[in-house]
C-alpha positions as CSV (number, residue, x, y, z in Angstrom):
1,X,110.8,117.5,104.1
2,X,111.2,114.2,106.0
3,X,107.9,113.4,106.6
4,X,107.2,113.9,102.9
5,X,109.9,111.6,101.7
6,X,108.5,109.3,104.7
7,X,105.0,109.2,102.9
8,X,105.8,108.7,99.6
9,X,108.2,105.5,101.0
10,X,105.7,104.2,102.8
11,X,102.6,104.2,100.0
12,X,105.6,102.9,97.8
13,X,105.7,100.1,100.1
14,X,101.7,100.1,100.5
15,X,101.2,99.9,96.6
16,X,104.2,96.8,97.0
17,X,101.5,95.0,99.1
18,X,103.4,95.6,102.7
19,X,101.0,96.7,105.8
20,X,103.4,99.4,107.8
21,X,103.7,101.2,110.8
22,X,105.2,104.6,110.7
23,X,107.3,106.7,113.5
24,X,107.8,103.9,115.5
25,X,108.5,105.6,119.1
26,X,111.0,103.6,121.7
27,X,112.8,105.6,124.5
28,X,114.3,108.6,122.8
29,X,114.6,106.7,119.5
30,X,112.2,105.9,116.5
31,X,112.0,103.8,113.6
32,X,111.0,105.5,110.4
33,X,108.8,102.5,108.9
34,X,108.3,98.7,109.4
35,X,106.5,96.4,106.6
36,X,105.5,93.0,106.3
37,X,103.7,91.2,103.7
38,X,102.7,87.1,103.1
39,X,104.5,86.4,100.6
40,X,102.9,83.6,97.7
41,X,105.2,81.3,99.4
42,X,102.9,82.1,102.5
43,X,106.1,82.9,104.3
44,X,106.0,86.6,106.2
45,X,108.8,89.5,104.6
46,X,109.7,92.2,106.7
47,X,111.3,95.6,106.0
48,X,112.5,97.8,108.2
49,X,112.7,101.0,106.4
50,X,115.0,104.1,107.3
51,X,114.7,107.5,105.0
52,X,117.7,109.5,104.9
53,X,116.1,112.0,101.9
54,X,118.6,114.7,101.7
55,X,118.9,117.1,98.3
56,X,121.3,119.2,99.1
57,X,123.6,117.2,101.8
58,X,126.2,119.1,103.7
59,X,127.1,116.8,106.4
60,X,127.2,112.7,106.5
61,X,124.4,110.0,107.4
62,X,126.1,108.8,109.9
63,X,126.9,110.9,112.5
64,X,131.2,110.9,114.3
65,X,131.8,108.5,117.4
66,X,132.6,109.9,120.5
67,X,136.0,108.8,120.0
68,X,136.4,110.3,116.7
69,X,134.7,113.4,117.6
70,X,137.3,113.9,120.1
71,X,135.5,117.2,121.3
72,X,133.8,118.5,117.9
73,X,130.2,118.0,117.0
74,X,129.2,114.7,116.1
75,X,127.5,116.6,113.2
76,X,130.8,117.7,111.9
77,X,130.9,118.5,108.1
78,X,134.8,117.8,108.2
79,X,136.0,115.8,105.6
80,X,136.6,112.6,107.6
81,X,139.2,109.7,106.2
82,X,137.8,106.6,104.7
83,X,138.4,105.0,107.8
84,X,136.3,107.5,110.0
85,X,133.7,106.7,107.2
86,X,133.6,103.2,107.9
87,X,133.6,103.1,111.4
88,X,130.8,106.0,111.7
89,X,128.7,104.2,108.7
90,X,129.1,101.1,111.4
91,X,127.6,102.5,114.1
92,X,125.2,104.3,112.1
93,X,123.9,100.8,111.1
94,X,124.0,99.4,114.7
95,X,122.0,102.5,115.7
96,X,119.3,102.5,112.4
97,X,118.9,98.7,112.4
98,X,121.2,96.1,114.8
99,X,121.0,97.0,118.1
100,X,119.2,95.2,120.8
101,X,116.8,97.8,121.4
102,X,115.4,98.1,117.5
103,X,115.3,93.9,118.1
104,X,113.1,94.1,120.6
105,X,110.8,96.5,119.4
106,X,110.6,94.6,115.8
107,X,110.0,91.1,117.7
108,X,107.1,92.5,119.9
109,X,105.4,94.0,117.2
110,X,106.0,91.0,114.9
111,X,107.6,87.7,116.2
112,X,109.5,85.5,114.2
113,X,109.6,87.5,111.1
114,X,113.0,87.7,109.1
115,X,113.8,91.3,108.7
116,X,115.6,92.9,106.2
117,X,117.2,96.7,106.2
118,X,117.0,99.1,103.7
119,X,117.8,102.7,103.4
120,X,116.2,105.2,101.2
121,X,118.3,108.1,100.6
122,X,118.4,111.1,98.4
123,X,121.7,112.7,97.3
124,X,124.5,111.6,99.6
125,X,128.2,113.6,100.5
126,X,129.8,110.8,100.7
127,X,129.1,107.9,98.6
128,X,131.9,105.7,100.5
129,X,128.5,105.6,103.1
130,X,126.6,103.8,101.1
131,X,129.2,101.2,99.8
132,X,129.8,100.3,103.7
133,X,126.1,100.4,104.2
134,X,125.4,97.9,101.2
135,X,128.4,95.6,102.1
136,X,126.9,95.1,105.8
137,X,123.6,94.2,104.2
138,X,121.8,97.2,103.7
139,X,119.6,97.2,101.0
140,X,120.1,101.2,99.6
141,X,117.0,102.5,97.2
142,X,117.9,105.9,96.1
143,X,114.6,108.4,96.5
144,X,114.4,109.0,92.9
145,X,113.8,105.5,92.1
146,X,111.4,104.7,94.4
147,X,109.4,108.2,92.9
148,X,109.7,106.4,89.8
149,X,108.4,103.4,90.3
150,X,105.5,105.1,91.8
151,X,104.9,106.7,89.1
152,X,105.3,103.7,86.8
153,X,102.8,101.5,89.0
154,X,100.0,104.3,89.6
155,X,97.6,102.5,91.6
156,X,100.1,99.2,91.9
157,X,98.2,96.8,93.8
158,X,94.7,98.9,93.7
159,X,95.1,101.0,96.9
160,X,96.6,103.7,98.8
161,X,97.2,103.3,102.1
162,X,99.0,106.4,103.2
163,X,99.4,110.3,103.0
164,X,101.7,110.0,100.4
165,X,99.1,108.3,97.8
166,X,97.8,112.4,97.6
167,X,101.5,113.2,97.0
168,X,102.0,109.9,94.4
169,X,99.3,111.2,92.4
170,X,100.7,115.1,92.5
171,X,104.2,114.5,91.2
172,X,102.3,112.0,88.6
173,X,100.5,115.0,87.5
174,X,103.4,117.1,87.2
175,X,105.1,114.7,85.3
176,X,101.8,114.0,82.8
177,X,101.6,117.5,82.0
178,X,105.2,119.5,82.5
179,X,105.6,118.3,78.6
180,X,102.7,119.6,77.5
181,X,103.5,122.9,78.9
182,X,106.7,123.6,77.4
């Protein structure tokens, strides 16, 4: 199902006139997409683009500390406090987006470009997530929305330029005809 969701985002950002890079391998760790685009300004945008698309969530985004853990699985589904929420989300972010390592990587592959962070994210356990996420800067997009407005752009800026064109055009399809069939 990831990889899905992860092709869809990406020709949602294709069809918003961003080139991206997919899967991003460093170490261990990946990131799920980075865009950039000129801008009319002529200045460079760039997104880096996790994809959290869950529809039936059981656990959390972001995974327990060490600390927190304090022997269980850092998976835990246990309801946590609002605290625990907060400082896991904060990690979560440092590990997604902040730390040095995901710096690096974005500045060799494009230097000098202002990044932003955004998370696209299908039903959540715990909305408290994504009010720390948005307060540290996070842009959140939830997965139905960006489905949407591929639907409502079709073509958007005149070309595809991932897997998930194929898919764009299949749920449009759906949606053109599930009326009729009713």
């Amino acid at each position: 199902m990831a990889l899905l969701a992860e092709s869809l985002v990406e020709e949602w950002l294709n069809r918003s006139g961003f080139f991206t890079m997919r899967g991003i391998k460093h170490g261990v760790n990946e990131l799920d997409l980075l865009g950039i685009r000129r801008e009319h300004s002529g200045a460079v945008t760039g997104w880096h683009v996790e994809v959290q698309a869950s529809f039936r969530p059981i656990g959390y985004i972001a995974k327990l500390t060490k600390e927190i853990a304090g022997g269980r699985a850092l998976t835990s589904i246990k309801k946590r406090t609002p605290q625990e929420v907060e400082v896991c989300a904060r990690k979560w972010i440092h590990a997604k987006f902040t730390s040095d390592a995901k710096n690096r990587v974005r500045e060799k592959l494009w230097p000098a470009v202002q990044w932003s962070y955004h998370l696209v994210h299908g039903n959540v356990r715990e909305p408290a997530e994504l009010r720390v996420f948005t307060e540290e800067g996070i842009k959140c997009h939830p997965f139905h929305e960006v489905l949407a407005e591929l639907l409502r752009r079709g073509g958007g800026a005149g070309f595809s330029g991932s897997a998930g064109g194929d898919l764009a055009e299949i749920v449009g399809y759906y949606t053109d005809h599930a009326v009729e069939s009713k």
